[in-house]
Structure formats: C-alpha cells, structure tokens
N, C-alpha and C positions, 0 to 999 in steps of 0.2 A: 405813232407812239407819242404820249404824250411827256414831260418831266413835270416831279413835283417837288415842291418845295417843304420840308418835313422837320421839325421841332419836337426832339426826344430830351430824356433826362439823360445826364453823362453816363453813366452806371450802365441805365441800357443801353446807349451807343457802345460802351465798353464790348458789353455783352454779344452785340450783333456783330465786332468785329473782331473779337474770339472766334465765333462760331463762322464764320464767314471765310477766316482762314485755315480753320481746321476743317473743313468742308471742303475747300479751292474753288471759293465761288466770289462774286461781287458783291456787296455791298447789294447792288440795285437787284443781281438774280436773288439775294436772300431774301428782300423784302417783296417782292415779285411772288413769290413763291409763300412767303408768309400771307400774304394777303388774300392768295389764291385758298390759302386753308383755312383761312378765316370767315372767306367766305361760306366756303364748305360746310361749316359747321355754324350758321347764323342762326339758322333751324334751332339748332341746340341751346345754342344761347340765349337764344329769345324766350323758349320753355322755360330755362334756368333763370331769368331773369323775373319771368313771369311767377315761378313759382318761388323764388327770395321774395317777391311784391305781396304775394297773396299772404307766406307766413310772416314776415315785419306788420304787415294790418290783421290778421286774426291769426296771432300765434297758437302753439300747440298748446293745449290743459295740460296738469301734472297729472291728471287722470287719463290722457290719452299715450301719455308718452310711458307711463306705467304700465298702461297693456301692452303694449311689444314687447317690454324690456326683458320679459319672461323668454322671446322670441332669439334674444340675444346670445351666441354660444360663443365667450371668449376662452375657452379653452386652449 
C-alpha cells in the first residue's frame, strides 16, 4: 500500500472530519473509499463533462429551448 501526500482547502478538511467521525471511520478509510466511488462514476463524469463542453461551444437557441418548455409540468 502506498501513502499519499494530499492538499485540500480547510472547509473541506472540516468537512471530511465531521463526516469521518460520524461515520467511525479514518480519515485515510474515508478517502479510500471516496475515491473508490469516484472512480465508479468517471464514466459519468466524463459524459457530463463532455456534454458542459459541447453546450459552452454551440449553446442551446431560444428557439430550441422553447420547444420543450411546453414539455414542462410544474405543477
């Protein structure tokens, strides 16, 4: 097993050592364990990344976003 040396902002260190004691876990199984689900989901991200990329360079018309809006039930 390897250790790593790791540079967060204070806030979310706060954060990971809330949750890490209300959980009764470590510090290292929390992050262990977050990375394991981030992995999990890089599939997704990479879509979602890709699809913020595609709309920032040929955003939606006001003509396109008007035809769904009908689609729309906030009721």
């Amino acid at each position: 097993m390897e250790t790593i040396q790791l540079t967060i902002d204070e806030s979310l260190l706060a954060e990971v050592q809330q949750a890490t004691t209300a959980l009764h876990m470590t510090p290292s199984d929390f992050m262990r364990v977050a990375l394991e689900r981030a992995l999990e989901q890089r599939e997704i991200i990479a879509k979602e990344r890709r699809d913020a990329e595609g709309y920032a360079k040929h955003p939606q018309s006001l003509e396109e976003i008007e035809e769904w809006e009908s689609e729309q039930d906030w009721e």
